[in-house]
N, C-alpha and C positions, 0 to 999 in steps of 0.2 A: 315204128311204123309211120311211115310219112303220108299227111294227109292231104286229098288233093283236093284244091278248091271246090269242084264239083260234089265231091265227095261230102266236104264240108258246110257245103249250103245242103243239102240233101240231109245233113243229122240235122241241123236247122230247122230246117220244117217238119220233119220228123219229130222234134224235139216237143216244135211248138203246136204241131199237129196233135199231139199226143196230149199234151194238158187244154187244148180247146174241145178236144173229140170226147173227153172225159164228163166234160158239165152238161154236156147235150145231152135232151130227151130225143129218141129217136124217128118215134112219131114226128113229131114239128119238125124235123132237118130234114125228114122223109117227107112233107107236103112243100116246103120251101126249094126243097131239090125238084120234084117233079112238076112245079110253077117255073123251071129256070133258073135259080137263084144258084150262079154257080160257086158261091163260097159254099151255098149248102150243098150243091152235090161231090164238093170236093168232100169237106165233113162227113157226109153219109159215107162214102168210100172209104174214107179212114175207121169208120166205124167199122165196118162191114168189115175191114183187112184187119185189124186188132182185133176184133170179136168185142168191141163195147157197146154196151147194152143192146147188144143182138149176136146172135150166132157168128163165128167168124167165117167168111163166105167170098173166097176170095173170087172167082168169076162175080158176082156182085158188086164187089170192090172195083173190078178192071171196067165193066160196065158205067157205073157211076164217073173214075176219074176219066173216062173215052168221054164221057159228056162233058165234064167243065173243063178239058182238054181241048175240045173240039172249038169252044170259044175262047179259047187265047188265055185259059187259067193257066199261070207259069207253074202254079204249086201242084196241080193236077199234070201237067206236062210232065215235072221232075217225077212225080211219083209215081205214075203210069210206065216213065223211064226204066225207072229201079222193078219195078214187076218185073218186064220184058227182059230185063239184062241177067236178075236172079231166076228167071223162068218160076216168078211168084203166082202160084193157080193158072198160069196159059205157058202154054210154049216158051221158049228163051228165044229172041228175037233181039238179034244186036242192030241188024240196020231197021228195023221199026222203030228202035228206042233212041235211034240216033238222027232219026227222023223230025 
């Protein structure tokens, strides 16, 4: 299986999304998110989309990374991407995600 760079940075933050999303209490990434802090509302979203330490809740998740998306977060762009493309909890939308 041949991997494409895209594809490739995407298991990247994935990867590293997944052992940072792990040590977070969810309270505090949820007050530092809704202050703006958009590493934490990228966080919160990963939370939200894995189900750690909170229910897994993926319109929440899409909500979340649209926020630190909307400000030019690259790692919330990519993984707002991958939602849209796998139609993960919203519709599958190729030219949004390409957007």
């Amino acid at each position: 299986m041949k991997i494409t760079p895209i594809a490739g940075l995407a298991s990247l933050i994935l990867l590293f999304g997944a052992i940072t999303v792990a040590a977070a209490d969810i309270s505090q990434t949820k007050i530092a998110a809704e202050s703006g802090d958009v590493e934490a509302q990228h966080q919160l979203a990963q939370m939200f989309q894995q189900g750690v330490n909170t229910a897994k809740d993926l319109p929440e998740a899409d909500k979340w990374y649209r926020r630190a998306a909307e400000h030019d977060y690259a790692p919330a762009q990519v993984e707002l991407g991958l939602m849209l493309i796998r139609g993960d909890g919203l519709p599958k939308n190729e030219a949004e995600a390409a957007a």
